[in-house]
C-alpha positions in Angstrom: 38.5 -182.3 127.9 38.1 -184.6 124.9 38.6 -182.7 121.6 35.3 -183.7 120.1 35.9 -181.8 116.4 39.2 -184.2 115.9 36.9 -187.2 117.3 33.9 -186.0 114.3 36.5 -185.8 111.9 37.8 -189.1 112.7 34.5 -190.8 112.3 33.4 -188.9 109.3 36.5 -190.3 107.7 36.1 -193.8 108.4 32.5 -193.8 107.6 34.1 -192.4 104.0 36.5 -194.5 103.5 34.4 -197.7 104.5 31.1 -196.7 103.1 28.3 -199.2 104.3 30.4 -200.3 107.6 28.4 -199.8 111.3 31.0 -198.2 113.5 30.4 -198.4 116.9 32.0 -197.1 120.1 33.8 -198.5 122.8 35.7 -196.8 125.9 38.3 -199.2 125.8 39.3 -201.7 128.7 38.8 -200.7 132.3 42.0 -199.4 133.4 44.1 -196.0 133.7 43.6 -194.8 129.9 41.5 -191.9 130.9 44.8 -190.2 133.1 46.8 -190.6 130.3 44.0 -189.9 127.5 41.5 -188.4 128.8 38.0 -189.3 126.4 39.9 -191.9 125.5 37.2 -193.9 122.5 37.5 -197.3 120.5 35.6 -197.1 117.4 34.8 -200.4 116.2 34.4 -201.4 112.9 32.1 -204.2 111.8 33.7 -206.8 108.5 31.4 -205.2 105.5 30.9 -209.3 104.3 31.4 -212.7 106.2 35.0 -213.4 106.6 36.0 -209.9 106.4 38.3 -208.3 109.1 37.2 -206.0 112.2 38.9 -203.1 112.7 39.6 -201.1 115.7 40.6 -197.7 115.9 41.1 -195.5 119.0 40.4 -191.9 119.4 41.6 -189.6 121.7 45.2 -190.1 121.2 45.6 -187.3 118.6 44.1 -184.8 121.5 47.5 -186.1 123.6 49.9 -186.4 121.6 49.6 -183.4 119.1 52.4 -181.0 118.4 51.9 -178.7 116.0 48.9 -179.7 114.5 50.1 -183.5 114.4 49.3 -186.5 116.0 48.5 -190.1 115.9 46.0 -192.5 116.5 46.4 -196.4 116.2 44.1 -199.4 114.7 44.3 -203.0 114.8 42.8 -205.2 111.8 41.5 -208.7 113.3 39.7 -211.8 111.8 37.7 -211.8 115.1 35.5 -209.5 117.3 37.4 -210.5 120.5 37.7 -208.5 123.9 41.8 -208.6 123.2 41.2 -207.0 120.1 39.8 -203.8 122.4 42.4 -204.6 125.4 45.6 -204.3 122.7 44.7 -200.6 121.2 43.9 -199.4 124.5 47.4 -201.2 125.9 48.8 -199.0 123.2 47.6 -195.8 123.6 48.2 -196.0 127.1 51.7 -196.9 127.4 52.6 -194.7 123.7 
């Protein structure tokens, strides 16, 4: 089950730290993330201005990985909203 306090907290801190941005949620690229993460979540953030870069950012992968307390999550900064942009995180968390 998807740890959905870690998921909150993830959100609340990019909606913090990139006041005025829509995030918006993804469940990543068809595939077998969900064996290896289960809940497995894209956030996508929208460029704040034209020209400005999209950012992705998973979420789930803290829930698998921790130890301890610690864990990671990955992101990927590009110029455009493309479906590899979303393929390439997921690719990532899946295979980290």
């Amino acid at each position: 089950m998807p740890n959905t306090a870690a998921r909150s907290a993830l959100l609340d801190h990019l909606r913090r730290t990139l006041p005025g941005r829509v995030v918006d949620e993804a469940s990543g690229v068809d595939g077998p993330i969900e064996d290896r993460v289960p809940g497995f979540r894209v956030f996508r953030v929208h460029p704040a201005h034209p020209g400005d870069w999209w950012l992705y950012v998973t979420s789930g992968c803290w829930e698998s990985t921790q130890h301890d307390g610690h864990g990671v999550e990955f992101f990927l900064a590009a110029p455009r909203d493309e479906w590899l942009n979303l393929e390439s995180v997921t690719m990532n968390a899946h295979y980290h």
